[in-house]
N, C-alpha and C positions, 0 to 999 in steps of 0.2 A: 438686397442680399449681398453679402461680403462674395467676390471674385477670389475663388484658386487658383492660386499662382500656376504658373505652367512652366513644367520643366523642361529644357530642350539637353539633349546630347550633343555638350560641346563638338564643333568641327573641328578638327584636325586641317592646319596650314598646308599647302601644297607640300613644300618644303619637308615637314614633318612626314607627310604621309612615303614619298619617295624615299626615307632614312627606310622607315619603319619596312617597307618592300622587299629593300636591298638586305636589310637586317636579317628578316625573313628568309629571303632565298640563301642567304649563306649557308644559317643554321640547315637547312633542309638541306644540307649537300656533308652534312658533319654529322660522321655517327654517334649514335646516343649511346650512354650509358647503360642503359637498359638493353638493348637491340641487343638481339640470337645472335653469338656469333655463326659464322658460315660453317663452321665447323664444330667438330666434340672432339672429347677428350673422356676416354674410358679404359681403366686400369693402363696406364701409358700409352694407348692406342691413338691414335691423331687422325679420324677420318674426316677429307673432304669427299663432299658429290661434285665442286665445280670447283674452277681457277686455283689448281688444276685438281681434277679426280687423281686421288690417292689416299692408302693407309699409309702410316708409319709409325714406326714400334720405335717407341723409347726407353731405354736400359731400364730394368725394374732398381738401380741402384738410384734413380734420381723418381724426386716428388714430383709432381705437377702442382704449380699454386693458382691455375689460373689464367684465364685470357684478357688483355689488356689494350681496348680499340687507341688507337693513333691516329692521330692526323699532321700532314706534314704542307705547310704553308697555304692550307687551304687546297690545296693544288690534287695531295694522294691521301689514302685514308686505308684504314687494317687495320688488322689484329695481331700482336705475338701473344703467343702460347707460350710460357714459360716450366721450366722445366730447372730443377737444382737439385746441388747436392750440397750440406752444411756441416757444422761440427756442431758439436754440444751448445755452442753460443750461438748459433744460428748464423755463424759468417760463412757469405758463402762458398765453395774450396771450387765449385766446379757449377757451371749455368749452360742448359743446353736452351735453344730459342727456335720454336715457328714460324716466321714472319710470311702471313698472306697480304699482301696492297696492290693496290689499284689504283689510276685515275680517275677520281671525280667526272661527273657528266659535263660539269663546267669548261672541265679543262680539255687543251686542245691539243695533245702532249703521246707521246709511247715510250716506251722502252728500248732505247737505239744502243745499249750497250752488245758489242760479240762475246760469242763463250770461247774465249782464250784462255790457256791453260786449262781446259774443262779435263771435269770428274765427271766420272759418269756412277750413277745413284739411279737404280732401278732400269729402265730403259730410255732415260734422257741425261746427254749434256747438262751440267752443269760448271758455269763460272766459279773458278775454287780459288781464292785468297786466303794465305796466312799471315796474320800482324802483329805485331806487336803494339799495342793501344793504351794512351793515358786518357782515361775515362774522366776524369775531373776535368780535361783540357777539353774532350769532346764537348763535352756539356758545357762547359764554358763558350763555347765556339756556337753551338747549336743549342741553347736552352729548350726549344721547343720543339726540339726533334725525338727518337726515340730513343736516345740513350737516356736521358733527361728522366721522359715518363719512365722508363724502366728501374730507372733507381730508385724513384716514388714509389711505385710499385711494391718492390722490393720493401721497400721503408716501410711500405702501412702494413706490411705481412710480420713484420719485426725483424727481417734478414740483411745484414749489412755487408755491402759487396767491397771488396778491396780497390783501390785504385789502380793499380799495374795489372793490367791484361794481357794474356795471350789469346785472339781468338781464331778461328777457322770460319770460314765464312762459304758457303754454297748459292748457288742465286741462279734464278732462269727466269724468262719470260713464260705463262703458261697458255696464251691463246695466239691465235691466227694473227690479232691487230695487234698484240705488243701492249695490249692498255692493261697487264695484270702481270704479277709476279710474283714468286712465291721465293723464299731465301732459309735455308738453315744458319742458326749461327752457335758454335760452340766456345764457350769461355773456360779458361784455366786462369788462378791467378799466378803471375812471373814470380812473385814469392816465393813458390812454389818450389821453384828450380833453382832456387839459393841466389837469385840475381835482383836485381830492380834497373828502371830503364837505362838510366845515369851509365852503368857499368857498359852500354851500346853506342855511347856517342861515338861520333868519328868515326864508326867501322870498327870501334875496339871488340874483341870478342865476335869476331864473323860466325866463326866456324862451331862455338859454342850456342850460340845465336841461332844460328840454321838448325844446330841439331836440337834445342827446345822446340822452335818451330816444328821441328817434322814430329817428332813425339808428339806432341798435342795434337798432332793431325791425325795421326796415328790413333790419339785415344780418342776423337772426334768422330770417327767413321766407323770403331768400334762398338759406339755408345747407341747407333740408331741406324732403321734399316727402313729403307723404300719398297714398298709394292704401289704399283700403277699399271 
């Protein structure tokens, strides 16, 4: 009688299998696409239950398109919450943002920045910066950080952001070990205010400079409100 062959399940090289481990354990530490974010988003309401517990109300004048998981050099991982206002063409004139991240269990890291010059939003300090920002340069500097996915983002919704920013920026640590943090960010574009960066080099335009600046902070804190 003719003999059936027998099939074996090739083995996998030492070598091989050790890629294949490492491969694995990264992916498990990167949030999926799929994955609940930690938080919702209902009629501009932004409720977290943890890092950190809070509602916050966003102007009914801006959409919500959307939460958007990040990850940043393997190291911290989130979500922004984005949040806009457009014209007729869908460019956007005005971006408010929720940034919730965190360290990875990998990583062996905290959040050592102090809250100098702090805001205070709800019942907590907050670290408050305002800039002036060339977003093509970010992204050029940082392609796989979150300015980067944000413009994508942006792009597969059909919305096209200007390059010259004004943003405002809010940021705290939200637990006891410093491994979580949560940050608002609000965007104006410099067009806006009949300038582009060029017109700031050297110190030119200080005083014009500062007072854009504080305006945009001004419409920044306007736009959204903390309960915690």
């Amino acid at each position: 009688m003719p003999v059936e062959p027998k099939w074996e399940v090739p083995r996998l090289n030492t070598e091989v299998f050790y890629i294949l481990v490492i491969v694995l354990a990264i992916f498990s530490q990167l949030p999926s696409m799929s994955q609940t974010s930690p938080a919702q988003v209902k009629r501009n309401t932004f409720t977290s239950s943890e890092n950190p517990s809070l509602v916050l109300n966003v102007d009914e004048h801006f959409k919500y398109l959307g939460s958007l998981p990040f990850t940043i050099e393997r190291v911290a991982a989130g979500y922004r919450y984005i949040f806009v206002q457009f014209d007729s063409a869908k460019r956007v004139q005005k971006m408010f943002v929720i940034q919730q991240e965190g360290f990875l269990p990998s990583a062996n890291d905290t959040y050592k920045y102090k809250i100098t010059n702090p805001a205070k939003l709800g019942h907590f300090d907050y670290l408050h910066t305002v800039i002036l920002d060339d977003n093509p340069a970010r992204i050029r500097e940082e392609p796989d950080k979150e300015a980067a996915a944000t413009q994508r983002f942006l792009s597969n919704h059909g919305y096209r952001q200007e390059p010259e920013l004004v943003m405002a920026r809010f940021a705290r640590p939200v637990d006891g070990a410093r491994r979580h943090e949560i940050i608002f960010f609000c965007f104006e574009n410099l067009a806006s205010y009949g300038h582009k960066l060029s017109d700031f080099a050297n110190g030119a335009n200080a005083d014009e400079k500062e007072a854009i600046k504080a305006q945009v902070d001004e419409n920044c804190r306007a736009s959204f409100e903390v309960r915690d």
